[in-house]
C-alpha positions as CSV (number, residue, x, y, z in Angstrom):
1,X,13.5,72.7,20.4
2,X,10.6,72.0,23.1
3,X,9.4,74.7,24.8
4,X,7.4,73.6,28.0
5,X,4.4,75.4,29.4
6,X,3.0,74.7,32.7
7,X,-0.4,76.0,32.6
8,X,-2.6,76.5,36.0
9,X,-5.9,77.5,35.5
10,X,-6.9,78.4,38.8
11,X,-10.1,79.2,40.0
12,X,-13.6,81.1,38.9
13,X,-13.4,81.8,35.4
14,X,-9.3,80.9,35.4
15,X,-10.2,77.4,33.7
16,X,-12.5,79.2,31.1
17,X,-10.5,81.9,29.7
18,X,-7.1,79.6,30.3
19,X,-8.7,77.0,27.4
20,X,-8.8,79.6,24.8
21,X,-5.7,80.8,24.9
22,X,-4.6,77.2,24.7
23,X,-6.6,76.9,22.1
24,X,-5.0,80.0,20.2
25,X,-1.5,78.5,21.1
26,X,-2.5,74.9,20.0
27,X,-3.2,76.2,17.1
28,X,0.1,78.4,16.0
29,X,1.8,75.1,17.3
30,X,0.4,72.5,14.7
31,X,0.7,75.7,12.0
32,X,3.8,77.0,13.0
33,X,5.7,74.1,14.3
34,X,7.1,75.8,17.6
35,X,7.5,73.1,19.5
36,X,5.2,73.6,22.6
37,X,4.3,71.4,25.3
38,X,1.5,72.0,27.8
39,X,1.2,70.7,31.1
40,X,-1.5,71.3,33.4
41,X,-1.2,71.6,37.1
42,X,-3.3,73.3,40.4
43,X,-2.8,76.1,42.5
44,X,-5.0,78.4,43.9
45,X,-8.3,77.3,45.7
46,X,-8.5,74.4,43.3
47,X,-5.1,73.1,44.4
48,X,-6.3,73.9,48.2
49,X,-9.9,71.5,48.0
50,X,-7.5,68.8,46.6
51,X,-4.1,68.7,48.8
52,X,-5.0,71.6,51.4
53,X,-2.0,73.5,49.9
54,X,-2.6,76.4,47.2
55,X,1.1,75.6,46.1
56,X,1.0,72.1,46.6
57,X,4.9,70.6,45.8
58,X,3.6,68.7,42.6
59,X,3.1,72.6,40.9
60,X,6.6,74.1,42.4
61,X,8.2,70.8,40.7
62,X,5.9,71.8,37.6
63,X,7.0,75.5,37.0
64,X,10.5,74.8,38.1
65,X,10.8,72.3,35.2
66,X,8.7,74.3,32.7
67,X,10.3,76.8,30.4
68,X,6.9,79.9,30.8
69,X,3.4,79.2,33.1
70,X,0.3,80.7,32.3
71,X,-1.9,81.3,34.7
72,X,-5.8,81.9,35.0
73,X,-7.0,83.3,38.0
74,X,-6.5,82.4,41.9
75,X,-9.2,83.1,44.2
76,X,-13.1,83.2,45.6
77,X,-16.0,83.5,47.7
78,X,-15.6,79.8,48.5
79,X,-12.1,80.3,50.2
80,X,-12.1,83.5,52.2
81,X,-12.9,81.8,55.3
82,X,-9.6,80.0,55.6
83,X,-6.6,80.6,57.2
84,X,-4.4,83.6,55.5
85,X,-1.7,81.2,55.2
86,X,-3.5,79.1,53.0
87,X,-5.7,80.8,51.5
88,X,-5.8,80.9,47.3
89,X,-3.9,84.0,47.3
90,X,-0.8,82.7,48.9
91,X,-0.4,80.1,45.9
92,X,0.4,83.1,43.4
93,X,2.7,84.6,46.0
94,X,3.8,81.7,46.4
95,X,4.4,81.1,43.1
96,X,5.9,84.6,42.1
97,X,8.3,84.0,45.0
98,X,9.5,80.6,44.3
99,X,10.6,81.7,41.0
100,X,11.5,85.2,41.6
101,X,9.5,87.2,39.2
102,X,10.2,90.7,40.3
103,X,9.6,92.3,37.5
104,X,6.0,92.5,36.3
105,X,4.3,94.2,33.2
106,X,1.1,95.5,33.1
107,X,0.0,97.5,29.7
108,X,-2.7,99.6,29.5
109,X,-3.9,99.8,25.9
110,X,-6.6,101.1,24.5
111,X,-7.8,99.3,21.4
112,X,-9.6,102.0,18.8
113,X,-12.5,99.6,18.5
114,X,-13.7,99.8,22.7
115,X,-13.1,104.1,22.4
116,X,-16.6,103.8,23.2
117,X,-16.4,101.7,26.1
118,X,-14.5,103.8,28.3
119,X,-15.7,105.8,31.2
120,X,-13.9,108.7,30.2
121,X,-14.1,110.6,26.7
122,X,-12.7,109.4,24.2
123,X,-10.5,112.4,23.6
124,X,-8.5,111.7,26.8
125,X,-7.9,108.3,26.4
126,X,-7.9,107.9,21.8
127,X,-4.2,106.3,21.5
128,X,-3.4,105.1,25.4
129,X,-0.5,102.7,25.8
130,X,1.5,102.8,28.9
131,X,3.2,100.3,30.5
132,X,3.5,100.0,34.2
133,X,6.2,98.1,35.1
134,X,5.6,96.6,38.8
135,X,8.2,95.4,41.9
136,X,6.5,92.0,42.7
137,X,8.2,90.0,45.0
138,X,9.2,92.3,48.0
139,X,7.7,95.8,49.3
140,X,4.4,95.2,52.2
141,X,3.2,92.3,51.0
142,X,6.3,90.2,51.8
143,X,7.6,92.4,54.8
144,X,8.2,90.7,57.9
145,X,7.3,91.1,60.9
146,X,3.9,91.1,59.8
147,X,0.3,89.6,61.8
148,X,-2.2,90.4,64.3
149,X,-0.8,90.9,68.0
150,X,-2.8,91.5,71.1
151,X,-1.5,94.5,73.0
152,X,-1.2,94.8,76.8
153,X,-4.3,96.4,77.0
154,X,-6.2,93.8,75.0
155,X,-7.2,95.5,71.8
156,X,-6.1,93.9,69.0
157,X,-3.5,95.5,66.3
158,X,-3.1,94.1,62.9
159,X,0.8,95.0,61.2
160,X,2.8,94.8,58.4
161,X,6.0,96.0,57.4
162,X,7.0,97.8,54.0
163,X,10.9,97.3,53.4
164,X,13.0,97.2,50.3
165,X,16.4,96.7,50.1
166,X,19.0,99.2,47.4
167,X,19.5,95.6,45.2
168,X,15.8,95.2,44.9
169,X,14.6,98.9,43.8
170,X,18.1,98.8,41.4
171,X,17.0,95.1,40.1
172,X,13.5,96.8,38.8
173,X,14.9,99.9,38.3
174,X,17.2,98.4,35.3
175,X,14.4,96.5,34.1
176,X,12.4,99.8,33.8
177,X,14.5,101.5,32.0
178,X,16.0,98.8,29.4
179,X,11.8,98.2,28.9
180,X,11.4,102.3,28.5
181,X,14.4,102.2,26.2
182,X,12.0,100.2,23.9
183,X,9.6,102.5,24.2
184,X,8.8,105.9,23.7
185,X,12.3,106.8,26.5
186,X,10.2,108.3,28.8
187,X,10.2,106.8,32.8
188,X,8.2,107.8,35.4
189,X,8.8,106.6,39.1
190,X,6.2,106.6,41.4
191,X,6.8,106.9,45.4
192,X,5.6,108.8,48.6
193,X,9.3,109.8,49.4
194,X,7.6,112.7,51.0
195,X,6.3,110.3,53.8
196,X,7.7,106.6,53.9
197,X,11.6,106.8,54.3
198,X,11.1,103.3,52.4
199,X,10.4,105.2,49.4
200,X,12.6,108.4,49.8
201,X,15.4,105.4,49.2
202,X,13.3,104.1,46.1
203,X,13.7,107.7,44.8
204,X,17.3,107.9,45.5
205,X,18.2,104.7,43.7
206,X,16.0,105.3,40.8
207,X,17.9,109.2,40.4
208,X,21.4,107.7,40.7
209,X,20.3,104.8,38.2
210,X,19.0,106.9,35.6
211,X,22.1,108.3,35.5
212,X,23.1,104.9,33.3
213,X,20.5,105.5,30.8
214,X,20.8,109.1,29.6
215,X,18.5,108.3,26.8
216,X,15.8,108.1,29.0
217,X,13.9,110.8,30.3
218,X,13.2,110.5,34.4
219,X,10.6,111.9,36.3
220,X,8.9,110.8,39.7
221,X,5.4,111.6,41.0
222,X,3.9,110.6,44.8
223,X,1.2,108.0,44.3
224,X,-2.0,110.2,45.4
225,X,-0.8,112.4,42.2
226,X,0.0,109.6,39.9
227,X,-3.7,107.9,40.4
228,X,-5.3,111.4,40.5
229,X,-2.9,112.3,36.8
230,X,-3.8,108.4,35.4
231,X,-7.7,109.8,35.6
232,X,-7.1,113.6,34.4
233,X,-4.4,113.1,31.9
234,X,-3.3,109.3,31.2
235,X,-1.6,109.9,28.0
236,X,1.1,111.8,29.8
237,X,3.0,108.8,30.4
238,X,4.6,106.5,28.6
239,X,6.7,103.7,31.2
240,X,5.7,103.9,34.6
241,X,8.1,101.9,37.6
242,X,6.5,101.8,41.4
243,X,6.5,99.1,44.4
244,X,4.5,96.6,44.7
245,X,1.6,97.5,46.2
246,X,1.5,100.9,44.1
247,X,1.5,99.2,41.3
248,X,-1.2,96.9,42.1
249,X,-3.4,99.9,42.8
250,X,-2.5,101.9,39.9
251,X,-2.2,99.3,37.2
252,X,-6.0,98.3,37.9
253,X,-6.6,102.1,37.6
254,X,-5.2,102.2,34.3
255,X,-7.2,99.2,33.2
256,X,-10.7,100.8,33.3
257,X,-9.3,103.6,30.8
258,X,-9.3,100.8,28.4
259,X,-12.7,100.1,29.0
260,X,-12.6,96.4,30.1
261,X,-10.3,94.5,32.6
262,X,-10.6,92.0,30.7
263,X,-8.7,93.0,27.8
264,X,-5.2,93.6,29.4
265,X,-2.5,90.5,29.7
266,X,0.5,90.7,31.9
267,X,4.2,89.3,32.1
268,X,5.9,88.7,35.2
269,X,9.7,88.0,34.7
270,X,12.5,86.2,36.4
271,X,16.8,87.9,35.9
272,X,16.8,85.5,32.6
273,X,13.6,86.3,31.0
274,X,11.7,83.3,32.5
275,X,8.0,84.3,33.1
276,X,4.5,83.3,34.5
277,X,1.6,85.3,31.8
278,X,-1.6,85.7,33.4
279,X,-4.3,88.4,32.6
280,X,-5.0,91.2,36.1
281,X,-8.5,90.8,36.2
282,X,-9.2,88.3,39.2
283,X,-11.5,85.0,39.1
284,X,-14.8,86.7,38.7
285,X,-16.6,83.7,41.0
286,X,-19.7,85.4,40.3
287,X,-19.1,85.4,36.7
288,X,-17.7,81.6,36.5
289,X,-19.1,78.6,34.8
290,X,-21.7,81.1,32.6
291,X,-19.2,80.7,29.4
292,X,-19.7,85.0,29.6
293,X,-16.2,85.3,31.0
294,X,-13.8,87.4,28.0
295,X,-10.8,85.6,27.7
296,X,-8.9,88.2,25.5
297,X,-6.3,89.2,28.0
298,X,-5.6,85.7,28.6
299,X,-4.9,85.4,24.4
300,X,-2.7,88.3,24.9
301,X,-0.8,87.2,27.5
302,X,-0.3,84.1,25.5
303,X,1.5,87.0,23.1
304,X,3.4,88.5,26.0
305,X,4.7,84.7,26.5
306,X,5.9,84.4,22.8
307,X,7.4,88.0,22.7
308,X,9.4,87.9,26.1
309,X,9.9,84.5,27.3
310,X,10.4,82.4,23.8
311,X,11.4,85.6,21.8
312,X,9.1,84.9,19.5
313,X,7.9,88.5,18.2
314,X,6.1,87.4,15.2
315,X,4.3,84.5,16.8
316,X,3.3,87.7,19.5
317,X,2.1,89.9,16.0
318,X,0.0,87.1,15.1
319,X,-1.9,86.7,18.1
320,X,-2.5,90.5,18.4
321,X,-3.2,91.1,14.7
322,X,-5.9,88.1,15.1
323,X,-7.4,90.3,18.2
324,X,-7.5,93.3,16.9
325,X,-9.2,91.2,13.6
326,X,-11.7,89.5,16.0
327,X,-12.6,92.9,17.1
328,X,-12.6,94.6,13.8
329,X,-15.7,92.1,12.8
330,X,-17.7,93.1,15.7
331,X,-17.1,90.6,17.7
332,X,-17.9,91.2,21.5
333,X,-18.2,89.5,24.9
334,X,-20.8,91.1,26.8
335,X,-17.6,92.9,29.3
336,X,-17.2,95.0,26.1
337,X,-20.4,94.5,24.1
338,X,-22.2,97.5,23.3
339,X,-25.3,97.6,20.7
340,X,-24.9,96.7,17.2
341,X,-22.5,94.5,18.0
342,X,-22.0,90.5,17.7
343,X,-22.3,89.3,21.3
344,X,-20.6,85.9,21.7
345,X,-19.5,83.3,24.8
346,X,-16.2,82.8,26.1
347,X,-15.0,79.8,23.4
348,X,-17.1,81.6,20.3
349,X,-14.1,85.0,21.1
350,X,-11.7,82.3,21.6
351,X,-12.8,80.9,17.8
352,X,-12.7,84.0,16.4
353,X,-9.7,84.7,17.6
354,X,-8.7,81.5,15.8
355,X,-10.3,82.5,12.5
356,X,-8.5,85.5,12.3
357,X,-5.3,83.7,12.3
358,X,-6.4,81.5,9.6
359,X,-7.7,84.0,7.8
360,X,-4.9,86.6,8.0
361,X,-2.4,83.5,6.9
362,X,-4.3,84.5,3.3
């Protein structure tokens, strides 16, 4: 059966890093016979210089119709003097609200090989893996009324509103805890119930929910605590479920205990498993065109793609076995390099990563 990818590389390094996970999935296509199709379409600032949309209708026609998206990276330096509402940015909420992906993963692993590159010792972070599972398509950043007003006085006063509705914290809510039941059943909500009413609700739905999973161990933390805990002790959790904006904040946290941003993939998902897989690390405009960008997380989410979207698991254990082998020889882009180490360019990790699935076919 054909499995259809739209793929949107974006901006800054997005078009880089996008053509080596391509390259891994080409690959495990022609050798595995799964049936993928690739389409390429724009969004972002690219999509912007050519229609002067960042979600231009040609791309909403494009992920409708395709069965996953992968995604690069949205965004720059040469864009932030437009107008908000068309801005790079708005194409991946854009995109994220046309097809409802509400619930997005963001893992946090720590690969043994890159103990070293981590800011903290490597006793606090040795074994890491959490998952933070992320509302993404309502909380602040959707919230209407929302703008800049000019007050009677004159002064100017920017606002935004943070709402969520009981059916949106119980949609993510389930998705937490079905994802925690695969884990090691432990689920930890994160609010400020203790100052936003929007989130004393949260709190109350995610109690009466748990109640549906008593496998699953529930706890709750404010958000001050939960980024000070993620720094002091991150191996105390195991599943963590927060808004939208939390979770942007604390996810990137929990990326530089890994060592490198550029290591971690991401899923977002739709009710029926449809999903758009892009890595969290941004464009990196300053970074872009140099062939330095890593384009691991990228790979991965190509994993996160064939685990969740096509169900695919060993086409996922492939991919990640052939990373871990990639970094087993050495092999280091210069996000992660240290000395002693084989520094290569974007496509060289993307060949490796390659190799390594030749190689481990032996």
């Amino acid at each position: 059966m054909t499995q259809k990818i739209a793929v949107l590389p974006g901006d800054g390094i997005g078009p880089e890093i996008v053509t080596e996970a391509i390259k891994v999935l080409e690959y495990l296509n022609a050798d595995m016979n799964l049936g993928l199709e690739f389409e390429h379409g724009l969004i972002g600032g690219a999509a912007y210089d050519a229609t002067k949309l960042p979600f231009p209708d040609a791309t909403i026609d494009l992920v409708k119709q395709a069965d996953a998206v992968l995604l690069g990276a949205v965004g720059g330096y040469k864009w932030e003097s437009l107008d908000i509402a068309v801005r790079p940015e708005k194409g991946l909420l854009g995109l994220r609200s046309e097809l409802q992906l509400f619930s997005n993963l963001r893992p946090a692993i720590l690969y043994p090989q890159l103990a070293g590159a981590s800011t903290l010792k490597p006793e606090v972070v040795a074994g890491l893996d959490i998952m933070i599972v992320r509302e993404l398509t309502g909380g602040i950043y959707f919230g209407q009324p929302r703008g800049v007003r000019v007050l009677e006085n004159g002064e100017k006063q920017g606002y935004n509103t943070l709402v969520y509705s009981e059916s949106e914290i119980r949609r993510i809510g389930h998705s937490a805890f079905k994802i925690a039941q695969k884990r090691n059943k432990r689920l930890c909500s994160v609010d400020k119930a203790n100052v936003l009413e929007c989130t004393e609700l949260w709190r109350e739905i995610m109690t009466e929910i748990s109640t549906e999973y008593p496998d699953v161990e529930l706890s709750h933390m404010y958000v001050d605590n939960a980024s000070m805990q993620l720094v002091r002790a991150p191996k105390q959790f195991d599943t963590m479920v927060t808004t939208n904006m939390f979770g942007d904040i604390l996810s990137d946290t929990a990326s530089m205990l890994t060592g490198s941003i550029g290591m971690l993939p991401s899923a977002s998902l739709d009710v029926d498993g449809k999903g758009m897989y892009e890595p969290i690390h941004g464009s990196a405009p300053d970074i872009a065109g140099q062939g330095i960008a890593n384009p691991l997380a990228t790979i991965l989410s190509a994993a996160m793609m064939m685990r969740y979207t096509f169900n695919q698991a060993s086409v996922a254990d492939r991919i990640e076995q052939a990373v871990n082998m990639a970094l087993d020889a050495n092999v280091r882009t210069t996000d992660i390099y240290s000395e002693g180490m084989q520094k290569v360019s974007t496509s060289e990790m993307g060949d490796a990563v390659v190799s390594a699935l030749q190689s481990g076919e032996k």
